[in-house]
C-alpha positions in Angstrom: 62.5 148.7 86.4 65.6 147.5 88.3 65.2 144.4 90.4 64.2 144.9 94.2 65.7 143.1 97.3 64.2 142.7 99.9 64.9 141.0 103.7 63.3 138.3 104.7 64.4 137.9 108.5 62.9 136.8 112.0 63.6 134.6 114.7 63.8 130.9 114.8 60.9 128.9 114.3 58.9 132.3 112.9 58.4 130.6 109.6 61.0 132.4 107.2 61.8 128.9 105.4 58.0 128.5 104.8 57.4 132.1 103.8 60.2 131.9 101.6 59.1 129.3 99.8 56.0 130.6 99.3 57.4 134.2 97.9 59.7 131.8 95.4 56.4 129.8 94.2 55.3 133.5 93.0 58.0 133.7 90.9 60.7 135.3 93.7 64.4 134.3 93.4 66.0 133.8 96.6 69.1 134.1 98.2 69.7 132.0 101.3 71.8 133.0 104.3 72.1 129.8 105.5 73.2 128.1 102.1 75.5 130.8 101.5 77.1 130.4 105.3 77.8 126.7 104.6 79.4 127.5 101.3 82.1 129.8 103.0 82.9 126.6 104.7 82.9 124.3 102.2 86.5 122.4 102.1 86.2 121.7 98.4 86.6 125.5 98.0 89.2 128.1 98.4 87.1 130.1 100.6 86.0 127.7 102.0 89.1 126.5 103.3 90.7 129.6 104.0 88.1 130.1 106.7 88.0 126.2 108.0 91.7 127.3 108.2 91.4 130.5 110.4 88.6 128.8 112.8 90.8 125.6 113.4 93.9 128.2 114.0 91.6 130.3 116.7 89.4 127.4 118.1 91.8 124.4 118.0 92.0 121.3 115.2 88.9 119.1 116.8 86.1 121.7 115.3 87.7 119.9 112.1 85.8 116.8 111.4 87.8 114.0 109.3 86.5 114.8 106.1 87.5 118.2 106.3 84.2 119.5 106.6 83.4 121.6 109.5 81.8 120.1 112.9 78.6 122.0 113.7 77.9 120.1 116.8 80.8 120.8 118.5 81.4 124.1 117.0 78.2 125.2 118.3 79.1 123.6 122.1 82.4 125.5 121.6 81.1 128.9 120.5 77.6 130.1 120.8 78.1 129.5 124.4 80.1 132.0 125.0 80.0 135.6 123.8 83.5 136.3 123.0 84.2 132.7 121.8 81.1 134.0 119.4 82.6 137.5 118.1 86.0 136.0 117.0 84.0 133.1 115.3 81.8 135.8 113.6 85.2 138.3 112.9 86.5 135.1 110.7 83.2 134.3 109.1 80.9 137.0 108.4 83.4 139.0 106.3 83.2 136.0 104.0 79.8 135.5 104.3 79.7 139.2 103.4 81.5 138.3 100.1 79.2 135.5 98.8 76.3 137.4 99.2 77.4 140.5 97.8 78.4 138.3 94.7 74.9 136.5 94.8 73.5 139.5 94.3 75.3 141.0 91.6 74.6 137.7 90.0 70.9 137.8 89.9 71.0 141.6 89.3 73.2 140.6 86.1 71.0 137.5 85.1 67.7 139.7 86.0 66.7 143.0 85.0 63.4 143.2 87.0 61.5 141.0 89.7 62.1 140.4 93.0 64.9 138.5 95.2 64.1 137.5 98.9 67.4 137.5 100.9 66.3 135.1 103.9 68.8 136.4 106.6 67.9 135.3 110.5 68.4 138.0 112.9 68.8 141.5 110.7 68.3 144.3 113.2 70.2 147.8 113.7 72.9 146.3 115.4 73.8 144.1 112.6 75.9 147.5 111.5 76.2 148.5 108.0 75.9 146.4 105.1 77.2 146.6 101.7 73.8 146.3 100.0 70.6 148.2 100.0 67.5 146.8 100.6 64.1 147.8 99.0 61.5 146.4 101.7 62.8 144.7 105.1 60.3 141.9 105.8 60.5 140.2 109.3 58.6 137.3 109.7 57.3 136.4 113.8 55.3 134.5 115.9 54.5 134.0 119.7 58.0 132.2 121.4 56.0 129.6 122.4 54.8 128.9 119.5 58.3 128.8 117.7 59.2 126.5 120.5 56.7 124.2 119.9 57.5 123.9 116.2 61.4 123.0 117.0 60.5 120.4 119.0 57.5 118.8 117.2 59.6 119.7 113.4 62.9 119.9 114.4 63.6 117.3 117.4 64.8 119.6 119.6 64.5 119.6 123.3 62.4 121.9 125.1 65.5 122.9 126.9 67.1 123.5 123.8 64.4 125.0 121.5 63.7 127.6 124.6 67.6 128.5 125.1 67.8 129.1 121.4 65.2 131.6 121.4 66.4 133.1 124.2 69.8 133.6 123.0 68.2 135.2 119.7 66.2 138.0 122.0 62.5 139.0 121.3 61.3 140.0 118.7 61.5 144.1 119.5 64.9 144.8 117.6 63.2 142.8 114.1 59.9 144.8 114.3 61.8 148.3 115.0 63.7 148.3 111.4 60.6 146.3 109.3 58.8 147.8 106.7 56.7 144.8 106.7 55.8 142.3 109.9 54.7 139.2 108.8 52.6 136.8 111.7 52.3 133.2 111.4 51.0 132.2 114.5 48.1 131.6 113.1 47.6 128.0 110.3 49.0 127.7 107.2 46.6 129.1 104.9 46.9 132.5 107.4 50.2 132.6 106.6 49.7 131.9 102.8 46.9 134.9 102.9 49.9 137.2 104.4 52.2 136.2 101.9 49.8 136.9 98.6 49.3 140.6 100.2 52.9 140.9 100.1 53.4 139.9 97.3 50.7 142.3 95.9 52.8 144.8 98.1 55.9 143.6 95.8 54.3 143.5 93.0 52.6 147.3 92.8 56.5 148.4 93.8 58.4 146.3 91.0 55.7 147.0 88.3 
């Protein structure tokens, strides 16, 4: 039985982190968008600083902190303000985020000839275009805004201002649901969510087995 990948998506503060790790302490191997987006920056490789290269070329030598490594905070101010500023940061990194994840999979599928690997990816919807993988189940993991806002400013330090704007900027939760085979709540406690997850992965595993 070939090994199945599934997406494991939603907005921020939905709980895909927690989910995650609770699909991975069944015995899932996971792929992490957000690991894999800080390795295509990394300066100590050649990836790595081909992009730092191209997004201090279009952007201007200050998102370039003095260790070479790139400067979130002011990367962040300078782009995810501003739509366009956004699309030419994306046009230099996602092709290379692309890359690492295509070779993350091949990978596992190499390493692993059955079981299942949870891509965590934020924000997968139709308009994220075509992709150069196929995925098996599309899981998207949501909860009431303000209940994600809550959990970024009581586990994350943000500022209401901030946590609120950040959702906001992500869009409801419409787009996620309409391609999901699976919608996964946590608004509820812990052990709510930890109920979902075990019917999933009885999902998962009457689909791998």
């Amino acid at each position: 039985m070939p090994l199945r990948l599934i997406a494991l998506t939603g907005g921020i503060g939905a709980g895909k982190s927690t989910v995650a790790r609770m699909l991975t302490d069944r015995g899932a191997r996971l792929i992490d968008a957000d690991e894999l987006a800080r390795r295509v920056v990394d300066p100590a490789d050649d990836r790595g600083r081909a992009v730092l290269a191209a997004i201090a070329a279009r952007f201007g030598d200050d998102l370039i902190a003095p260790d070479g490594t790139l400067d979130r905070a002011r990367t962040a101010d300078r782009v995810f303000s501003d739509p366009d500023a956004r699309a030419a940061y994306n046009a230099i990194v996602h092709p290379a985020l692309r890359k690492a994840t295509v070779d993350a999979i091949e990978t596992l599928r190499t390493a692993q000839d059955d079981g299942v690997v949870a891509h965590e990816i934020p924000l997968l919807t139709a308009d994220t275009g075509s992709l150069p993988w196929t995925y098996d189940l599309v899981v998207t993991v949501e909860a009431a805004a303000e209940v994600r806002a809550d959990r970024l400013v009581s586990g994350r330090g943000y500022s209401p201002e901030h946590a609120w704007a950040r959702i906001v900027a992500q869009g409801d939760e419409t787009a996620r649901i309409a391609i999901a085979d699976v919608v996964l709540r946590t608004d509820g406690d812990r052990a709510d969510t930890a109920r979902s997850v075990t019917e999933l992965w009885s999902r998962l595993h009457s689909v791998t087995g």
